[in-house]
C-alpha positions as CSV (number, residue, x, y, z in Angstrom):
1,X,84.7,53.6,-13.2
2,X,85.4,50.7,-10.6
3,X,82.1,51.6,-9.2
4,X,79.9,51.1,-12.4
5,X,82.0,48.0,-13.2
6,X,80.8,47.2,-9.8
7,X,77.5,47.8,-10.2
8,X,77.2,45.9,-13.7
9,X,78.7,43.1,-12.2
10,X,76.0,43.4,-9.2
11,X,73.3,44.0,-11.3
12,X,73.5,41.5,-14.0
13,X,73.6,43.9,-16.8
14,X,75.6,44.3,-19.9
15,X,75.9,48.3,-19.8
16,X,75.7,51.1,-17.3
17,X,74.7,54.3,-19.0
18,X,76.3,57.4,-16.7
19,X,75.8,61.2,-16.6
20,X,77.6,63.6,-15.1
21,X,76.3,66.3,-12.1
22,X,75.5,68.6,-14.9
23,X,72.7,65.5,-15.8
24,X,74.6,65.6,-19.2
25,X,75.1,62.0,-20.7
26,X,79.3,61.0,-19.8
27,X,79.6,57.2,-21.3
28,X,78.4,53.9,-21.2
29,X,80.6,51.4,-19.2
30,X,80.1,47.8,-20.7
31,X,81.2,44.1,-19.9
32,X,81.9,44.0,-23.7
33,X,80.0,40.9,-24.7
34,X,77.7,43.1,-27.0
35,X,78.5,46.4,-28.5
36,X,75.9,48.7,-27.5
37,X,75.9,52.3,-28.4
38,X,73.8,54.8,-26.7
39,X,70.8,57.0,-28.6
40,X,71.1,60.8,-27.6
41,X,68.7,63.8,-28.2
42,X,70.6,66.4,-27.4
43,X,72.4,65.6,-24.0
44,X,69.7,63.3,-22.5
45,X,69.8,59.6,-23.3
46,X,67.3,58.3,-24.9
47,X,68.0,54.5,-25.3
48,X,70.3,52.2,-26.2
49,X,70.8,50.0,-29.3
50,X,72.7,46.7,-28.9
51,X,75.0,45.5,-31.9
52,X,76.4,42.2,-32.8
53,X,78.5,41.2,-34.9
54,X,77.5,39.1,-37.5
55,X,80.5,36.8,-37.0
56,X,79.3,35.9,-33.7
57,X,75.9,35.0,-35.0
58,X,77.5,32.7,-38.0
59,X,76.2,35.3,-40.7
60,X,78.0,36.4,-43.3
61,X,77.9,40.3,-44.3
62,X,74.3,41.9,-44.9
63,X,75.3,42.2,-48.7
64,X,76.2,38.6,-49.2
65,X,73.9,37.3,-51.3
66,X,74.7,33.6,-49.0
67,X,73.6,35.5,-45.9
68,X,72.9,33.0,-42.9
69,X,74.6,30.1,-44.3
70,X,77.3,28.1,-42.3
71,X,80.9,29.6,-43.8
């Protein structure tokens, strides 16, 4: 794990996908900023889909009908 935190760090990257010897898919280190959860067929990963919050972005929730405006 100190080795992928490493290499995010290195690398400039948000998210470190990592699979094991088997080449199955083991986890996704992340610097936490942004909530990214991986996109699996099977055991192969496929992509990644970043989340965030809509607090961070000043929105209110999807269903609010005053979506986008300041709170």
């Amino acid at each position: 794990m100190l080795d992928a935190a490493r290499k995010i760090t290195g690398l400039g990257v948000g998210a470190l996908p990592i699979r094991g010897s088997d080449e199955r898919f083991k986890g996704v280190p992340t610097d936490h900023k942004v909530r990214r959860l991986p996109v699996i067929a099977g055991h192969i990963l496929i992509g990644m889909v970043a989340r965030v919050p809509a607090a961070r972005e000043g929105l209110r929730s999807p269903l609010s009908p005053h979506r986008g405006e300041p709170h």
